[in-house]
C-alpha positions as CSV (number, residue, x, y, z in Angstrom):
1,X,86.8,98.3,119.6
2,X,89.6,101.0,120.5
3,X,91.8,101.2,123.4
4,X,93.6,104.3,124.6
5,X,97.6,104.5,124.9
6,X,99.5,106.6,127.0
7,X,100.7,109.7,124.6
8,X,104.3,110.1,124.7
9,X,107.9,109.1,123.1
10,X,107.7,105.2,124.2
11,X,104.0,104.9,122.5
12,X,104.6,106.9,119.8
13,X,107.6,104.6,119.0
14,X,105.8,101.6,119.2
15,X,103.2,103.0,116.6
16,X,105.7,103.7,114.1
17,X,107.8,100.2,115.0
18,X,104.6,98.6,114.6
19,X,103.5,99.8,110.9
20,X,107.1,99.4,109.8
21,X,107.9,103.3,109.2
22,X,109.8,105.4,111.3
23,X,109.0,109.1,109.9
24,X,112.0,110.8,111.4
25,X,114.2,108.5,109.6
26,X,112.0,108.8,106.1
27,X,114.3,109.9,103.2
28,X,111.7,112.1,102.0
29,X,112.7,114.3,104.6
30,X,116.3,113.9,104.2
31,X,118.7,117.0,104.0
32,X,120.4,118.4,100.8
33,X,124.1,117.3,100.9
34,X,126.3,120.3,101.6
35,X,127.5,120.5,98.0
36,X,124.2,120.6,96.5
37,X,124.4,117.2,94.7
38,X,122.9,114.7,96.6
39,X,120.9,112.5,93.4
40,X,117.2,112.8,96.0
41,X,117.3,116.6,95.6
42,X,118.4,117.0,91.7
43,X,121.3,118.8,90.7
44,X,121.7,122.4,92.3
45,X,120.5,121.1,95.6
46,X,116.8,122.0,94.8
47,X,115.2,122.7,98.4
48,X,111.5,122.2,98.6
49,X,108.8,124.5,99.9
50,X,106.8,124.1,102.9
51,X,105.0,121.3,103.3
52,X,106.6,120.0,100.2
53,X,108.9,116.6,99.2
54,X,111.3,117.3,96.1
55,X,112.4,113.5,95.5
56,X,114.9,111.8,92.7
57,X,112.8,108.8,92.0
58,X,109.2,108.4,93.1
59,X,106.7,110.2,95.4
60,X,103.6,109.8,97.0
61,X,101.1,112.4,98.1
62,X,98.3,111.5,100.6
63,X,96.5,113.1,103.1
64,X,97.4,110.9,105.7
65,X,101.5,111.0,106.6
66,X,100.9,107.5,107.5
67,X,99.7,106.7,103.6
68,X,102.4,108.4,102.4
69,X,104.8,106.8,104.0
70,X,103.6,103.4,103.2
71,X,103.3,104.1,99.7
72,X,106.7,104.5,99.7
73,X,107.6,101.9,101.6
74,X,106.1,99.4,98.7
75,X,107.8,101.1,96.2
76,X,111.7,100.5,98.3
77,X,110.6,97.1,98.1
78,X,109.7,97.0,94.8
79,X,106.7,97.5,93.7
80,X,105.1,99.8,91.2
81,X,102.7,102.6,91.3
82,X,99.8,99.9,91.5
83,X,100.9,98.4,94.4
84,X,101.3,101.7,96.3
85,X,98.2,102.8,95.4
86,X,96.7,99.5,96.6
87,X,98.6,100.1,99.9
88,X,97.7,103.7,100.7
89,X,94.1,103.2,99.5
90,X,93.8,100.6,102.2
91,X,95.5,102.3,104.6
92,X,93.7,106.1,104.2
93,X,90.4,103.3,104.9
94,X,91.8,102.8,108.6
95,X,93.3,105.9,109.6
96,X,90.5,108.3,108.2
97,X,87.9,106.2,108.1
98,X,85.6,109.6,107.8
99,X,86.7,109.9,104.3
100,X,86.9,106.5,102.6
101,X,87.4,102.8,103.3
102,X,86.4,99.1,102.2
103,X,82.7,100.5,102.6
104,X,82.8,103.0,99.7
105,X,84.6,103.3,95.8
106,X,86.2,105.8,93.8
107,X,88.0,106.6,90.4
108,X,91.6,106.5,89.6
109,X,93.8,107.0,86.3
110,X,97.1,104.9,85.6
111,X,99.7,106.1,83.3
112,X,101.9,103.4,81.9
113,X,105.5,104.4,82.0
114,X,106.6,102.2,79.3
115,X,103.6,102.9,76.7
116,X,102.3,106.3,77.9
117,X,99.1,104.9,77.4
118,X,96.3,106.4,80.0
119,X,93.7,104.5,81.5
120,X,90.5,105.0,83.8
121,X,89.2,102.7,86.4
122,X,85.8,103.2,87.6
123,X,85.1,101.8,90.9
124,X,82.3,103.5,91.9
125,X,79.5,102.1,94.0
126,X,76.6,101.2,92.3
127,X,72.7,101.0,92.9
128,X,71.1,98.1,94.2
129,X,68.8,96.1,92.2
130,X,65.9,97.2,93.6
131,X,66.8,100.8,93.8
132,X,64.3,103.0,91.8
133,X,63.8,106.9,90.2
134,X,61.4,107.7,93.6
135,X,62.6,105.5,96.5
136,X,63.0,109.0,98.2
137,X,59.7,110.3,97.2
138,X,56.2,109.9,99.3
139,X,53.4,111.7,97.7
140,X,55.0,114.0,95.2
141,X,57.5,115.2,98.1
142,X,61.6,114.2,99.0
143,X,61.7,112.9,102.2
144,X,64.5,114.8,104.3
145,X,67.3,112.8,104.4
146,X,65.9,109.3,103.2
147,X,68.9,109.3,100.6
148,X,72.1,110.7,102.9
149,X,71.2,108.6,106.5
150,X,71.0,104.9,107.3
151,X,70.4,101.8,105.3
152,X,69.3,103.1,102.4
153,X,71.3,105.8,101.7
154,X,73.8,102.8,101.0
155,X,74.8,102.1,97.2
156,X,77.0,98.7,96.5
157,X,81.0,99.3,97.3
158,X,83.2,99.1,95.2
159,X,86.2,99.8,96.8
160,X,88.0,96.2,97.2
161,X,86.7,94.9,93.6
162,X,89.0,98.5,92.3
163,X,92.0,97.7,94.5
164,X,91.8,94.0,93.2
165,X,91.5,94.9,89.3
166,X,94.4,97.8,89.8
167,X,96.4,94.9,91.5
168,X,96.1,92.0,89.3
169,X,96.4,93.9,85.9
170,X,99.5,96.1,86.4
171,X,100.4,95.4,90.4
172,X,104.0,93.5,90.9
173,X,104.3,92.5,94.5
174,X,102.1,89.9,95.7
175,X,98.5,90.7,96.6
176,X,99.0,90.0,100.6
177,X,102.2,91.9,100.6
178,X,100.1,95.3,99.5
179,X,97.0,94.5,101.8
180,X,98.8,93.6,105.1
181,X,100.0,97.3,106.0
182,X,96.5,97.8,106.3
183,X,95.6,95.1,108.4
184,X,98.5,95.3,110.5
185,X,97.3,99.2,111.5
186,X,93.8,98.7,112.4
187,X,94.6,94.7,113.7
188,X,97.8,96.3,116.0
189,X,96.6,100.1,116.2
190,X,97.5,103.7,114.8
191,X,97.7,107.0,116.8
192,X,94.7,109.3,115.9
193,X,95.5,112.5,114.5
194,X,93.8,115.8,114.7
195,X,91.8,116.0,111.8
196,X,90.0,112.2,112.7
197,X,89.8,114.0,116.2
198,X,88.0,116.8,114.7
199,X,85.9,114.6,112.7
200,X,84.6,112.9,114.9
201,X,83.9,115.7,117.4
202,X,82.0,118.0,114.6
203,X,80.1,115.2,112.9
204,X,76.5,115.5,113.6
205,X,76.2,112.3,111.9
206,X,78.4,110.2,114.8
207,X,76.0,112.4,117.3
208,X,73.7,110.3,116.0
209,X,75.1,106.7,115.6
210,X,75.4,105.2,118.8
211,X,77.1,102.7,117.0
212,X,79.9,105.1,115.0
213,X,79.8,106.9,118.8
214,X,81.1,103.3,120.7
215,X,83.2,102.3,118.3
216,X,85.4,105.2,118.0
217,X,85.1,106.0,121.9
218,X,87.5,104.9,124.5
219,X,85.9,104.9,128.2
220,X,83.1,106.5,127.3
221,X,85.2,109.5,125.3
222,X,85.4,109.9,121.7
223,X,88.5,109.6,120.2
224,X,91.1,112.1,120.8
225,X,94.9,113.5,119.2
226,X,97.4,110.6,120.5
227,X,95.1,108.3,121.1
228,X,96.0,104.5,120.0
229,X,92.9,103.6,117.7
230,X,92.5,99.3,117.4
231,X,89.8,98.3,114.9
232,X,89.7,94.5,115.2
233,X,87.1,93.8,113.6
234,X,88.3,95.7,109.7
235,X,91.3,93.9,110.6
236,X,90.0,90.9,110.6
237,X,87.8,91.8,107.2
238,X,91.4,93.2,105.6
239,X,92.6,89.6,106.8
240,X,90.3,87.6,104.8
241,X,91.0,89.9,101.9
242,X,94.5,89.4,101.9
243,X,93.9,85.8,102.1
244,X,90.7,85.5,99.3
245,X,91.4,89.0,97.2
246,X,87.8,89.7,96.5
247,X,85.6,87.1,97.5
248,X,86.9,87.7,101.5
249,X,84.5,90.8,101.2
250,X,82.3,90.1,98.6
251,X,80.9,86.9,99.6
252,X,81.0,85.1,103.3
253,X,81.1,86.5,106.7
254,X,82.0,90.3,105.6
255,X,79.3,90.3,102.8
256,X,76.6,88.8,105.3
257,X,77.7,91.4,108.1
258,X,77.8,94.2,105.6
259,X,74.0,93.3,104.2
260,X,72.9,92.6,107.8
261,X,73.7,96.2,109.0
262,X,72.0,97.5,105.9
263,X,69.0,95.9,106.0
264,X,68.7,96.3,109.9
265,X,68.4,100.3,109.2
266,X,66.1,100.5,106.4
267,X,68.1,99.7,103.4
268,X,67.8,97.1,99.9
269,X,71.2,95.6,99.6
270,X,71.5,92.3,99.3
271,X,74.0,89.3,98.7
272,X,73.6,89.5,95.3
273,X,73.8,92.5,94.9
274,X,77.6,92.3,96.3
275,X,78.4,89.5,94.8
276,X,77.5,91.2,91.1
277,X,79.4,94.2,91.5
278,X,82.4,94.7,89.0
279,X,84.4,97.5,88.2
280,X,85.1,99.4,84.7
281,X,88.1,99.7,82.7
282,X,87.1,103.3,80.5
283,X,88.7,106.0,78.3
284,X,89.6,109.2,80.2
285,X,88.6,112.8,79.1
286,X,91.5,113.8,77.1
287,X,92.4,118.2,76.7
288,X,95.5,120.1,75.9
289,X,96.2,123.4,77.8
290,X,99.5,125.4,76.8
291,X,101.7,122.4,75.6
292,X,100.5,119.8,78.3
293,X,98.0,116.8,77.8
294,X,95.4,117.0,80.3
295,X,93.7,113.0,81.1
296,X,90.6,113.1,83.3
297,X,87.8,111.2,84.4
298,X,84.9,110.6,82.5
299,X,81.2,109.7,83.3
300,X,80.1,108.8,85.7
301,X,82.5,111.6,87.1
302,X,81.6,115.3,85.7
303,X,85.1,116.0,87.1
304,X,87.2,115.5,83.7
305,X,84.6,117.1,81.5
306,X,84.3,120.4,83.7
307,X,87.7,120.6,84.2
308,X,88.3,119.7,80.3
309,X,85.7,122.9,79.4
310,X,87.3,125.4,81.7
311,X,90.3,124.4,80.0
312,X,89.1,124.9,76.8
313,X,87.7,128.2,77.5
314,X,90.7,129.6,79.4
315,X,93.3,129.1,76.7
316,X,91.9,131.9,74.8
317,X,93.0,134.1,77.5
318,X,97.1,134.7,78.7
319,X,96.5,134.1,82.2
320,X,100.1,134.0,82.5
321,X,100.1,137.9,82.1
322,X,97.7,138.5,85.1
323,X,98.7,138.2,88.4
324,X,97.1,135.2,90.3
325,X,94.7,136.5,92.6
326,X,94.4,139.9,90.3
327,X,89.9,140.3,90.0
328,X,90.4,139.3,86.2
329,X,91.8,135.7,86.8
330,X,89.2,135.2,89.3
331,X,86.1,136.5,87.1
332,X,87.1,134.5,84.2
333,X,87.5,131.3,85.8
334,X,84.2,131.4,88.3
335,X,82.7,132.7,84.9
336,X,84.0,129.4,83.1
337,X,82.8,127.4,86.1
338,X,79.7,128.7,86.0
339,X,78.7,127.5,82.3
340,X,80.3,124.5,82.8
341,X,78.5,123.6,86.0
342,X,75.3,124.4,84.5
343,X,76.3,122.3,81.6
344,X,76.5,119.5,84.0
345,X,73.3,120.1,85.5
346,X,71.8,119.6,81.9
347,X,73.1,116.9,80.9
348,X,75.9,114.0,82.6
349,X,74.7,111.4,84.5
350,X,76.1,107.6,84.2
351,X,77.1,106.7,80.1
352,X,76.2,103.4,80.6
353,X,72.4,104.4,80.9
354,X,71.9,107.7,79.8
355,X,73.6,109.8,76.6
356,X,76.0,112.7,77.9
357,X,76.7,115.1,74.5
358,X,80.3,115.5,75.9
359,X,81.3,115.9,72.2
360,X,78.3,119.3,72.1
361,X,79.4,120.1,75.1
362,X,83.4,120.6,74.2
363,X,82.3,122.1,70.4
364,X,84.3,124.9,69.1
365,X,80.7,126.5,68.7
366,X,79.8,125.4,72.7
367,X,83.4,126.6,73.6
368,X,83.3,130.0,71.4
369,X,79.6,130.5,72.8
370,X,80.6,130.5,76.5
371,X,83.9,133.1,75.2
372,X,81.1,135.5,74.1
373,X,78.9,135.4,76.9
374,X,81.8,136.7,79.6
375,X,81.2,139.9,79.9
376,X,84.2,142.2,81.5
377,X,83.8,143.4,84.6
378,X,80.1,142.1,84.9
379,X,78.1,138.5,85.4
380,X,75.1,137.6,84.0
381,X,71.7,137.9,85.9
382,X,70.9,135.9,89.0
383,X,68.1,134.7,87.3
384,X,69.8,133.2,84.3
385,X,71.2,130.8,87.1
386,X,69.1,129.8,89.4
387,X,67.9,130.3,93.4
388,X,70.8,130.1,96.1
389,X,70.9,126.9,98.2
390,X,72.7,125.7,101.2
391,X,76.3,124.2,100.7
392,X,77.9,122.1,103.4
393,X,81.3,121.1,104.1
394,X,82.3,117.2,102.6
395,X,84.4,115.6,104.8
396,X,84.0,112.2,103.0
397,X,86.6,111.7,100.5
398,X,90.2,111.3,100.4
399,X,93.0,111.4,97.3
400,X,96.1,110.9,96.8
401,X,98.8,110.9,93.9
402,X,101.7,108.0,93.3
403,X,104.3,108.3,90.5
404,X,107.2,105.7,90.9
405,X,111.0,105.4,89.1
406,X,109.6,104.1,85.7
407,X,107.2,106.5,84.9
408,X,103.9,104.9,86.3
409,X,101.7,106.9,87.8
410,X,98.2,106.5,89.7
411,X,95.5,109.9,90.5
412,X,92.9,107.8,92.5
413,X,90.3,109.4,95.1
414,X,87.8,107.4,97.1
415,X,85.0,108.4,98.8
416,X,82.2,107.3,101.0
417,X,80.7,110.5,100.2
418,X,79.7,112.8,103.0
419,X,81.5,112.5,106.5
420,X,81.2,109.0,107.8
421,X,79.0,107.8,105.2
422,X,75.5,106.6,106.2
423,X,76.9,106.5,109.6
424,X,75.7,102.9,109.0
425,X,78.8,100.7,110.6
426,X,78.8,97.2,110.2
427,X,78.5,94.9,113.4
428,X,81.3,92.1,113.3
429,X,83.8,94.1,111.1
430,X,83.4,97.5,111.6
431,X,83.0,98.4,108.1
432,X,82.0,102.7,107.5
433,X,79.0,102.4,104.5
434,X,78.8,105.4,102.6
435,X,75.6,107.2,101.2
436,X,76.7,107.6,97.7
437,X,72.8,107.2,96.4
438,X,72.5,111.2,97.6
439,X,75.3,111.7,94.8
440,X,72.2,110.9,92.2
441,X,68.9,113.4,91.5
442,X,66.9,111.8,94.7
443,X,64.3,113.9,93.1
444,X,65.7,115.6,89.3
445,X,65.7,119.4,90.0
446,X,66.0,119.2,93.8
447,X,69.3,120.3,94.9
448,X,71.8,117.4,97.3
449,X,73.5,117.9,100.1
450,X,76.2,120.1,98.4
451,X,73.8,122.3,96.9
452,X,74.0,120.7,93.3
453,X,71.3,120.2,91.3
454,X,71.3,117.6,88.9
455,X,68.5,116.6,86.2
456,X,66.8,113.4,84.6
457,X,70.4,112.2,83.3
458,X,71.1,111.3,86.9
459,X,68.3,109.9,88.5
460,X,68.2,106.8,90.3
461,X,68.3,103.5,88.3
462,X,69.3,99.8,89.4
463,X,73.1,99.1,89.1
464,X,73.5,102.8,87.7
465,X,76.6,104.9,89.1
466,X,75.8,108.0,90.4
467,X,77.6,111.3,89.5
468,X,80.6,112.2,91.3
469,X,82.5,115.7,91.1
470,X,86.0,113.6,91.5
471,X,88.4,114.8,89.4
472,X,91.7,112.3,89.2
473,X,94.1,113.7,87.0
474,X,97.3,113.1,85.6
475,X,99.0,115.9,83.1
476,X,102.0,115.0,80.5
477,X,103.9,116.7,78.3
478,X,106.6,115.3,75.8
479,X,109.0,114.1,77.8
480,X,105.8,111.5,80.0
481,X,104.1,111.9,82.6
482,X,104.9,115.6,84.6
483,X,101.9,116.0,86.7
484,X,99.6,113.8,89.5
485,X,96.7,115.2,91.6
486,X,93.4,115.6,92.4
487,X,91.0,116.6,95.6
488,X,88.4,116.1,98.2
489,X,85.8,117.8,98.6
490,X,82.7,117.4,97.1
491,X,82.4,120.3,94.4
492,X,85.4,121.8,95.4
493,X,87.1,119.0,94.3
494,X,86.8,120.6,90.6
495,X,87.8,124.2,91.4
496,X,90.9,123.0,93.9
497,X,91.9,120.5,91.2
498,X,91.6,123.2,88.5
499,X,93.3,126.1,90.5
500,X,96.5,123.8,91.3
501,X,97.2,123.5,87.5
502,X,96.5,126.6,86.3
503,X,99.0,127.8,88.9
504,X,101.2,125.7,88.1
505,X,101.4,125.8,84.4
506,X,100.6,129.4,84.5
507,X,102.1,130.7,86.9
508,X,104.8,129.1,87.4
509,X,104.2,128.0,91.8
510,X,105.5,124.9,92.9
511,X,103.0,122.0,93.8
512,X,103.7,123.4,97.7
513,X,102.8,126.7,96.7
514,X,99.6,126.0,94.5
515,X,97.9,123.5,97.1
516,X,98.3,125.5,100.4
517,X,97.2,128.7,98.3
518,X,93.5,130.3,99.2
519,X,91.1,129.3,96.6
520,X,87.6,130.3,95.1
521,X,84.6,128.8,94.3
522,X,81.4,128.7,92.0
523,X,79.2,126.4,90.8
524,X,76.3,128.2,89.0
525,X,73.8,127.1,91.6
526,X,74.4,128.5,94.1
527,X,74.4,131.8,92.6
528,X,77.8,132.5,95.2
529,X,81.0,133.2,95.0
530,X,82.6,131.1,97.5
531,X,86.1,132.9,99.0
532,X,88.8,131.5,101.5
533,X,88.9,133.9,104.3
534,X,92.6,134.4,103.5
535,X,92.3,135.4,99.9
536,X,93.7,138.7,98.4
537,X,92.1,141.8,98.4
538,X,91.5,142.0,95.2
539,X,89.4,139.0,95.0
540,X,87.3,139.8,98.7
541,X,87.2,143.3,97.4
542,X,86.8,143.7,94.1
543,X,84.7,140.7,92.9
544,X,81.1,142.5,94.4
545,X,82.1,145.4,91.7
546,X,81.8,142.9,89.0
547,X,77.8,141.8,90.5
548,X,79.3,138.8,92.4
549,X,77.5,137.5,95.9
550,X,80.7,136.5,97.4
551,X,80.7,134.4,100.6
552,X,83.8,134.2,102.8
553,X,84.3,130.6,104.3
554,X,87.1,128.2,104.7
555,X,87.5,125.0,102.3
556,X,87.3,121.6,103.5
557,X,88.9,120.4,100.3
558,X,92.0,119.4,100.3
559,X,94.7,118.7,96.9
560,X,97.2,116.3,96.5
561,X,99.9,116.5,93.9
562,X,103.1,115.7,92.0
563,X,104.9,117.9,89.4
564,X,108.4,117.1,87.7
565,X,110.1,120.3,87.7
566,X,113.6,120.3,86.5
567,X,114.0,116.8,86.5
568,X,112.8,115.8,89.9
569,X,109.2,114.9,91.8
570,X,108.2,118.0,93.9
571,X,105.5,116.1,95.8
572,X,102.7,118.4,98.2
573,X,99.5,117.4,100.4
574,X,97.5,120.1,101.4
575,X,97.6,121.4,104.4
576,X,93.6,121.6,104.6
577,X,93.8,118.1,105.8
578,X,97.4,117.9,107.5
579,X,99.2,115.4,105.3
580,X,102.3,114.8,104.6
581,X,104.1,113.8,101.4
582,X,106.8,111.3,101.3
583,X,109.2,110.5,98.3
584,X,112.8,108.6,97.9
């Protein structure tokens, strides 16, 4: 249900009237006072980098200016960092609703300003009840794409059951209030940008949906750059969850539509599977690295405990004394990655069902063991590793970072997994369902669609949580909370997230610097060394002298973080994914 707008000044206008943000006018964009001490820019009139916000008080960083902006707008009226993430959450839903949305779930951490206590809510979807270790095995062979397209690719959502626990423990406007932005952009419209453009032009998976196809088409045209997108029917679901909280998606017309459209292509969810679905209140993954307190997600998320090893491992080393793209710093941290990643191929899965020896797995002995075994200048065998596989791009996941004036912060990323999901769309309220159930071992050994391979620990179970490589994060040191971030990206969400703060803590880059930088890439299987295109020399030339397979392509994944430097928020979204931060 779209309509097109004439593109130019008076629509774009009306957009930005409608949703209650004018971006031109945004302080996070405001000018440094002449004299340098204007209170939003710090003392010394600090000046950001590109595609960076340096802000006195609060920021947000999503991959969606739109997101941003809003975030911000519910902290002016004040709320906290739990109603901004609430708001932008929604909102990234509508506007990219390739990457997330009520249809899928995701992980976040909260740092409470007053205590300093961390926390981790796990929202992730969840099997249905009659989901089993071989629903995607006939005779002793994986059927091709049984567990990434239609019906019953689709695990339970959990997205509006996270938003409502984050809200009613911690959140301080009312519920409506942080749901109606939401509702007022896909009810009243939003102009597309160029990456939902681009989405929807390179997915093979709207090719296919005539569904996904009419719904994001306007006379017979997918959706273009400018366009004015209208989704009446999420609106009206966003409505009824303003109005019920959880039950306006859970249970009644949305649940029936949502079970419908599952069911009608193949799939096992039913009502009661929705209507048992509950989210987790869990300890995070807790490191140090060179006088900061790293908190990350734990299982069902290998993202905190891979992140936590590199870690680990890296401290015995002064990367601070290398340059950042000198051959050294890239060998030992693909050579980090590499254990770790095959560590995780062992061994996580979901806590709740199976054990994961994260305790073994972050020894001294397991951390000293992986020190000795990088050798200088040289990898190990390929087949120590494993065979090469395929690895696609992921599209389906979107994060963002909030922290607000009293010290609350929020590292949350959601996901409907790959781009568009299932390409399953509900009917009546034009829900996106994603095909999380290809995040667990459709077949243990067998890699998924980002090349991972993932053993017993992960296979398929009834209301088990499948693994995820998100990797929400929040860094502190003494003085609270200084950093927010995480990625999308499948994967990539580990090495982007990684990369940004060993930059920044070791090198001493600005969040704007460390995002937008080229990155590298390996996860053990497959046995490549993934490269951006516009990486250094050193690392495109020097890395096959040390054995490595390296593959040049661009990155899909996309980082969005906060640092406190100097006393203020330096706020970046990567330019990967074209947002913009916004801060006051």
């Amino acid at each position: 249900m779209t309509a097109r707008a004439t593109v130019g000044r008076c629509a774009r206008v009306a957009v930005l009237a409608l949703v209650g943000v004018a971006l031109a006018a945004a302080p996070a964009v405001a000018q440094p006072s002449s004299d340098g001490t204007d209170p939003m820019w710090g003392s010394g009139g600090v000046v950001p980098e590109p595609g960076e916000v340096v802000a006195a008080h609060a920021a947000v960083a999503a991959d969606h200016p739109l997101a941003s902006a809003i975030g911000v707008e519910m902290l002016q009226r004040g709320g906290n960092a739990a109603d901004a993430a609430v708001a932008v959450g929604l909102v990234l839903g509508v506007v990219n609703p390739f990457a997330s949305g009520l249809g899928g779930g995701g992980f976040l951490l909260w740092h409470d300003g007053a205590t300093g206590e961390v926390v981790v809510l796990d929202f992730r979807e969840v099997a249905p009840a009659a989901a089993h270790r071989d629903m995607y095995v006939v005779d002793g062979e994986l059927v091709p794409g049984a567990s990434r397209d239609g019906g019953l690719a689709v695990a339970v959502p959990g997205e509006v059951a996270g938003w409502w626990a984050l809200h009613q423990r911690y959140g301080q406007l009312p519920w409506a209030d942080v749901v109606e932005p939401a509702q007022r952009l896909a009810s009243g419209g939003f102009e597309a940008g160029t990456l939902l453009e681009d989405r929807l032009a390179s997915s093979d998976r709207v090719a296919a949906s005539p569904a996904l196809r009419d719904h994001f088409s306007i006379e017979g045209e997918l959706v273009a750059a400018g366009d004015t997108v209208v989704r009446l029917g999420l609106g009206e679901a966003l409505g009824r969850i303003a109005e019920l909280g959880p039950d306006g998606f859970y249970a009644g017309p949305v649940a029936a539509d949502i079970v419908a459209a599952v069911q009608d292509s193949g799939g096992i969810i039913t009502l009661e599977d929705l209507a048992a679905y509950a989210p987790t209140w869990r300890d995070p993954v807790v490191s140090t690295y060179r006088g900061h307190t790293v908190y990350g997600m734990p299982s069902p998320s290998s993202g905190g405990t891979v992140i936590a090893q590199v870690l680990d491992v890296l401290e015995a080393w002064h990367l601070d004394r290398l340059a950042w793209d000198d051959a050294i710093t890239a060998h030992l941290m693909m050579q980090a990655l590499m254990h770790a990643f095959a560590d995780r191929a062992r061994f996580m899965g979901d806590a709740d069902f199976v054990d994961v020896p994260v305790d073994a797995m972050r020894s001294d002995e397991r951390v000293a063991d992986v020190r000795d075994a990088i050798l200088p200048h040289t990898i190990l065998a390929p087949d120590a590793y494993g065979p090469p596989f395929t690895q696609p791009d992921d599209d389906g996941t979107s994060h963002f970072s909030v922290v607000d004036a009293d010290g609350n912060a929020v590292a949350c990323t959601t996901t409907v997994n790959l781009s568009f999901g299932s390409a399953v769309l509900s009917e009546a309220f034009d829900i996106v369902l994603n095909n999380e159930m290809d995040d667990f071992a459709a077949q243990p050994g067998v890699p998924n669609a980002f090349g991972l391979v993932m053993g017993e620990a992960n296979a398929i179970a009834a209301g088990k949580r499948p693994l995820s490589s998100m990797s929400p994060t929040i860094v502190t040191d003494d003085d609270g909370v200084v950093g927010v971030l995480g990625g999308s990206g499948g994967p990539m969400i580990i090495t982007g997230t990684l990369q940004t703060i060993l930059q920044i803590i070791d090198h001493g880059r600005t969040p704007g610097e460390a995002v937008s930088a080229p990155r590298l890439h390996h996860q053990w299987m497959p046995f490549q060394a993934f490269v951006e295109p516009t990486a250094s020399a050193s690392w495109l030339g020097a890395l096959p002298d040390f054995g490595y397979d390296v593959v040049e392509r661009s990155f899909g994944s996309a980082v969005q973080a906060i640092w406190r430097v100097d006393g203020v928020w330096r706020a970046a979204s990567d330019p990967r994914k074209h947002g913009v931060a916004a801060g006051y």
